[in-house]
N, C-alpha and C positions, 0 to 999 in steps of 0.2 A: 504494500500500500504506500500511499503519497500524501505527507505533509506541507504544507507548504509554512517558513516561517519567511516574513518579509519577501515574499517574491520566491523564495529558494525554496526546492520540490527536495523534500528528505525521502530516500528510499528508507522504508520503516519495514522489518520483520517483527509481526504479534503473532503468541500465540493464541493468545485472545480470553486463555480461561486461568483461574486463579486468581484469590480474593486481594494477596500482597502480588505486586509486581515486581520484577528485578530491570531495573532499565541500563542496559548494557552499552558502553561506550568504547570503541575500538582504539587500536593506537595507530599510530601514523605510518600509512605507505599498506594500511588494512582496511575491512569493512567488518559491514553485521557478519558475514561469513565465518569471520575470527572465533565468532564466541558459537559456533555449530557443534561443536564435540560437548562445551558444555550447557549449552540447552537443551540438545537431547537428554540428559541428565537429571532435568530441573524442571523440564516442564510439566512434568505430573504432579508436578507440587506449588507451581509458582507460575503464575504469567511472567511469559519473555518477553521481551520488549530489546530488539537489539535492531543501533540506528548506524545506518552509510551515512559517516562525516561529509559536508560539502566537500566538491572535490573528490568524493571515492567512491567506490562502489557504484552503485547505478543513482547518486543523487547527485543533483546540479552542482556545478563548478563556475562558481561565479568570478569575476576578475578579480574582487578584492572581499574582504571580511572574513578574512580565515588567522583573527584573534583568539585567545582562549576564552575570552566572554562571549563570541559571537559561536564557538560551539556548543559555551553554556547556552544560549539563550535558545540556538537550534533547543536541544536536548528540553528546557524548559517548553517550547511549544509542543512539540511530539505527544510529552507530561500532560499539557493541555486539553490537546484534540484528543487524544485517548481518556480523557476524562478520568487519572490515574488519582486513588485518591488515597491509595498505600502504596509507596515503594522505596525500594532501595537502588540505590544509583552505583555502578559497579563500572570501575572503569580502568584500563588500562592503557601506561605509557603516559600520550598526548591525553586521552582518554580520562587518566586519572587527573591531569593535571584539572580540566574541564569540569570533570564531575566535583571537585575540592572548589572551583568558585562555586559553583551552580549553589553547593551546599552550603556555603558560605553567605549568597541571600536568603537563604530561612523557606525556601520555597516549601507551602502547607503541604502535607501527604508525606513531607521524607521524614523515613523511621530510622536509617542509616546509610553508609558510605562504603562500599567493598574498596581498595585501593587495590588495585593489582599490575605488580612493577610497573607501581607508578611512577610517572614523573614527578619531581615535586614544585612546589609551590614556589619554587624561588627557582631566579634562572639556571640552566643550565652551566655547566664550568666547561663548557667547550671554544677554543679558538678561532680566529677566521679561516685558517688551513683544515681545521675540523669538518668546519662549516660549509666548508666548497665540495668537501669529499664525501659527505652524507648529498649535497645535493647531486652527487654525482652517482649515489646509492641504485636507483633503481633506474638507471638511464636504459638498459636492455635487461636479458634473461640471463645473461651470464652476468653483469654488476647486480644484479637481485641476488643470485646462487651465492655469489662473494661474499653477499651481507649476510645474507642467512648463516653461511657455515663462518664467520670470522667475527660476525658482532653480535648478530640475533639469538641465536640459537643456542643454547647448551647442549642438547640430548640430541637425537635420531627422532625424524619424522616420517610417519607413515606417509608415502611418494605423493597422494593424492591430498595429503594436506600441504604437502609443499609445493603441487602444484596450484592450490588455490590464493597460497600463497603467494607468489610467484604473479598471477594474473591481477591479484589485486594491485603490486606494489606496482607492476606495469601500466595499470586505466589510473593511478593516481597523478592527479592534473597538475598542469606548472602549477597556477596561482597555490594552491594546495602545498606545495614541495617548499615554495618560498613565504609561502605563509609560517608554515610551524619553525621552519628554521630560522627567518631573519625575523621574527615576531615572534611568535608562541614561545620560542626557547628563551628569548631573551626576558618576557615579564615575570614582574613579581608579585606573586599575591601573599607571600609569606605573613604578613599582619591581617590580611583579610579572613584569611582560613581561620583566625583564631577567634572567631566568631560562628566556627560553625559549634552547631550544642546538639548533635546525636550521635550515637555509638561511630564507630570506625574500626575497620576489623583492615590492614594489612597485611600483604603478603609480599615476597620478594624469593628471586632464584638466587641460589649463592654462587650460581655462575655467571650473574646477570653482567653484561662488558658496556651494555648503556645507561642504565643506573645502579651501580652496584651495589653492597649491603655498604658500604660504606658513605654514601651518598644518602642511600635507606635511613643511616644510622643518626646521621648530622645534621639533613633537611626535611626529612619526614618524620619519623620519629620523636623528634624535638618536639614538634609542633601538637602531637597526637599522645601524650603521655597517658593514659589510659586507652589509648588502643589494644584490641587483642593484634595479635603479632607471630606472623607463620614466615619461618625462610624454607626454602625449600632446596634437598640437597640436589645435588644434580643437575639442576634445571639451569636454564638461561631467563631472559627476554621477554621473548614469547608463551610465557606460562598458559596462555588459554588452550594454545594448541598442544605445549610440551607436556602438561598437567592438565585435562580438563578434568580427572575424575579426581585429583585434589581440589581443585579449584572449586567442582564443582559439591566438595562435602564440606568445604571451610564456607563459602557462601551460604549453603544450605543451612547450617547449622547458625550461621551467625542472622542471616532471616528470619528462621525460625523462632529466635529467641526473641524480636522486636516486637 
């Protein structure tokens, strides 16, 4: 289905039934596809709700507004037109970064926050030479293969999730590519998060090479001192696809509770 916020057409996957919602937020150079291992998981328990960022997946790629409040505010329409009136906002990467403002306005219905290898709230510590070479990340299929095995990934993926992968990081749009990095990476919302007031359950890979536990440890953590708090051994990154059946019992169970 299609939401439109301000002009912009969100490709939305619902699965339409269950009384709390989990509303899923992708990271960057991915889609709703992301989180498919673990809503099959979830959905007998929970409405999914997983949204294509502008710019990815099958939703509009506008020339400009690709800030991290302007994927909050997506995410908060979606919220809307779906008439959500319990959920948990579950977001990975760029994702998390998004779903930490979104929470951060107090918007009515949210019962909590999943962070998963999130980004955090504060900019990134990457350089300009960083910064040219992440947008050089998904230029073909073999610069996608490169990130995957050298930054993304910790574990081994089943071929058909790395091919999904793979297609996604490929349809992801300039404006999108030069949004998160010369923008999204660089803001700060590190004081604004500290006004969000419901539970926060984190999670993080201990192989993660884009925000690692140490990163985890000094800008997220900080902020979230009564978070529940999962590292996961082995993993990289991409937890939703590396881990969906952890992913998919640390969410469950931290839902459940709200």
């Amino acid at each position: 289905m299609k939401v439109s916020n301000n002009g912009v057409q969100l490709n939305v996957l619902d699965t339409q039934v269950g009384e709390t919602a989990l509303v899923f937020l992708h990271h960057w150079g991915g889609s709703a596809q992301t989180w498919a291992g673990v809503v099959a998981r979830l959905r007998d328990r929970f409405r999914c709700v997983a949204i294509d960022a502008r710019g990815a997946g099958q939703s509009d790629a506008p020339s400009s507004g690709y800030g991290t409040a302007d994927h909050a505010a997506d995410a908060q329409a979606v919220i809307r037109s779906l008439g959500l009136t319990r959920y948990v906002l579950v977001g990975h990467s760029m994702g998390g970064k998004a779903a930490q403002v979104l929470a951060a306005s107090r918007p009515q219905g949210l019962l909590g926050v999943a962070l998963i290898a999130s980004s955090p709230p504060s900019p990134m510590a990457i350089d300009d030479t960083q910064r040219e070479q992440m947008k050089r990340a998904y230029a073909d299929a073999d610069a996608v293969e490169w990130s995957l095995d050298n930054v993304l990934v910790g574990s081994p993926l089943p071929d058909e999730v790395r091919q999904q992968l793979i297609a996604d990081a490929l349809r992801l749009s300039p404006p999108a590519t030069s949004g998160w990095i010369d923008v999204g990476t660089r803001e700060d919302f590190a004081d604004r998060v500290s006004t969000i007031d419901v539970p926060v359950v984190i999670v993080a890979g201990e192989l993660d090479r884009v925000d690692p536990v140490s990163v985890v440890r000094e800008h997220i953590l900080v902020r979230y001192p009564l978070a529940q708090v999962n590292f996961l051994a082995n993993r990289g990154h991409l937890l939703p696809v590396e881990a969906p059946d952890d992913i998919a019992r640390i969410v469950a169970g931290f839902a459940g509770a709200l």
